[in-house]
DOSENU-346583 format. One record per residue: x, z, y of N, C-alpha, C in turn. Coordinates in steps of 0.2 Angstrom, whole numbers, plus 5000, padded with zeros to 4 digits. Last residue first. Layout:
<recs>
XZYXZYXZY;...
</recs>
This chain:
<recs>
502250494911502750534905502750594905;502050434921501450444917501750494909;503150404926502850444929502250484925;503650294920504050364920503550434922;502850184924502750224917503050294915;503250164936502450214937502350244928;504450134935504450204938503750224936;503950014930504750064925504550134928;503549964940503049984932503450014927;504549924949503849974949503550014941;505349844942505549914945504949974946;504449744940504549754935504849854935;504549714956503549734949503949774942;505649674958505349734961504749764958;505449574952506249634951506049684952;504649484958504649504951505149554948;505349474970504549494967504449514962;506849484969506249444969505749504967;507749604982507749574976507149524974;507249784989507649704988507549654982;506249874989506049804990506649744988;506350014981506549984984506449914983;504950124976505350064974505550024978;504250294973504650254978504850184972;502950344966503550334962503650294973;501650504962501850434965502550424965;500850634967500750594964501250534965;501750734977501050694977501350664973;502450834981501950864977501150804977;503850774986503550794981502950824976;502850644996503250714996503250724989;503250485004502950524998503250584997;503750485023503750455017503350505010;502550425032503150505031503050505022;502750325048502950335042503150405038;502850285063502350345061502450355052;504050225065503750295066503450325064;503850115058504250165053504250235057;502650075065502550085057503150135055;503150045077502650085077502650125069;504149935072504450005076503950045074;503349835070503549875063503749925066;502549765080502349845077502649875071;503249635080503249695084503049755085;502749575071503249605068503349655074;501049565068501349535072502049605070;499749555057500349605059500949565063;498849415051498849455058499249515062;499949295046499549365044499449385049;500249165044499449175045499449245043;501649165035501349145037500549155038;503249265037502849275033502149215039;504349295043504449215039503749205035;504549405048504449355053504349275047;504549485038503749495040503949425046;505549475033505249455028504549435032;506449525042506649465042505949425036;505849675042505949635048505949545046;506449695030505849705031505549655039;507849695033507549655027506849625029;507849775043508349715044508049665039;507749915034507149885041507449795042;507549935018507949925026507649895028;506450005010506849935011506949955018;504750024999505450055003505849985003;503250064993503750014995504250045001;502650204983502850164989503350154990;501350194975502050164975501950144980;500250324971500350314975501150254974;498650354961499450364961499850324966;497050444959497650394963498250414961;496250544955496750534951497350464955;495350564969495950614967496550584961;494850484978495050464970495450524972;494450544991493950494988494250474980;495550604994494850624993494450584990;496350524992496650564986495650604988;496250455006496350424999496150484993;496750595012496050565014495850515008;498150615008497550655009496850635008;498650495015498550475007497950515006;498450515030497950455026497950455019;499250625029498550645031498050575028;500550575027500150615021499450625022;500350405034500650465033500150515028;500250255030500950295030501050375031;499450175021499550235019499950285021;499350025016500050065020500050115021;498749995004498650015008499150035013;498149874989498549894994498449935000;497749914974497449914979497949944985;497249924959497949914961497549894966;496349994942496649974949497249964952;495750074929496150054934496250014940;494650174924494550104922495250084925;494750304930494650294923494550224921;493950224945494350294940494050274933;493450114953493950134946494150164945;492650204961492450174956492950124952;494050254969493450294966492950264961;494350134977494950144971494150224965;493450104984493350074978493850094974;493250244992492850204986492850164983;494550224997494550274994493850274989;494250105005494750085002494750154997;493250165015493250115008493750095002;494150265020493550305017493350255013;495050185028495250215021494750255018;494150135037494650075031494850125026;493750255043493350205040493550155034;494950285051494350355042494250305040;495650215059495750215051495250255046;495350225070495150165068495250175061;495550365072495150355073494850275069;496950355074496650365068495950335065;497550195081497350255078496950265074;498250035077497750065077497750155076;499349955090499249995083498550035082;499049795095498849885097498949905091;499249655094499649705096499449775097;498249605092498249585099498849625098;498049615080498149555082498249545089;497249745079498349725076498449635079;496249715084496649745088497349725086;495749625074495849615082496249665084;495649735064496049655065495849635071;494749815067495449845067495749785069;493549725071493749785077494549795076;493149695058493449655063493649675068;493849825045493249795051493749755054;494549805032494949835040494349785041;494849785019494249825020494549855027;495849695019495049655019494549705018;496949765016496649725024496149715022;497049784999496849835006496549805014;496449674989496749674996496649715001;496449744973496049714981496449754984;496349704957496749704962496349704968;496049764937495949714947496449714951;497249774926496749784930496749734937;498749734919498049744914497449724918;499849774924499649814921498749794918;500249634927500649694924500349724919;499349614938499249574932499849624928;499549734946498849734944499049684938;500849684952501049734950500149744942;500549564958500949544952500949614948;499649604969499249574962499749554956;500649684973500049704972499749684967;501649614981501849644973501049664970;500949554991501449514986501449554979;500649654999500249594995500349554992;501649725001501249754999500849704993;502849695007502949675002502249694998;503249745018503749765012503449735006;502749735030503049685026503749705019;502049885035502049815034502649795034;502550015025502649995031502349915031;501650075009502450065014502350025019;500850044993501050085000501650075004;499750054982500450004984500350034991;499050134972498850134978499750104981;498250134956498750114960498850104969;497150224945497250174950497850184954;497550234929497950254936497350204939;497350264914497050184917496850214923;498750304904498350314908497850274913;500150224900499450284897498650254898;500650094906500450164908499850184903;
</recs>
């Protein structure tokens, strides 16, 4: 890319956030941080008890997570989010307006079968329903590329970085 984007990796649990995230960041050059790790102890206990978090529990995780993507402006970034509805990218785009959004797509049956074989993460697969509920996917007038999950990690980084450079065109 041109441009020194930050990257906002985005889509429902288990598509694969945390996995392409820091393969998508060595790609392109820049850091990487793990959206979860700016969720207070409060959120993670909750998703770990099974409660999806309202909004309320989100300004906070995403008003950080719109900080650090904010001080890499103009330097880049890759930092995961799930991000699912416009009103959180919204929120996001407050704090870095130049953010660019890739969001992770995939049948649910995939998605499902990835997030059960996945180890030590606290999103229990019982709140994917919740996830693809509340999901609205990337509209036209944001910023940002869709990339379907199938296939290796690496099929998918590379899919990505095809799209985010088409984007930057």
């Amino acid at each position: 890319m041109s441009t020194p984007h930050v990257v906002v990796v985005m889509g429902v649990a288990g598509t694969g956030k945390t996995t392409i995230g820091p393969l998508l960041a060595a790609e392109l050059g820049v850091p990487y941080a793990e959206g979860d790790d700016f969720h207070p102890a409060a959120n993670i206990a909750k998703m770990s008890a099974g409660t999806p978090l309202d909004d309320e529990d989100r300004w906070p995780w995403l008003d950080a997570i719109g900080a650090w993507a904010h001080g890499r402006a103009g330097l880049g970034g890759v930092v995961s989010s799930s991000a699912l509805k416009r009103v959180y990218r919204d929120r996001l785009r407050e704090g870095a307006p130049d953010a660019v959004f890739l969001q992770l797509t995939g049948d649910r049956a995939l998605i499902e079968e990835r997030m059960a074989d996945r180890k030590g993460h606290f999103m229990p697969t019982a709140l994917l329903d919740s996830q693809f509920a509340a999901l609205q996917p990337l509209q036209a007038d944001e910023a940002g590329v869709s990339v379907d999950v199938s296939g290796t990690p690496e099929e998918i980084t590379r899919r990505a970085v095809a799209a985010l450079r088409r984007l930057d065109t």
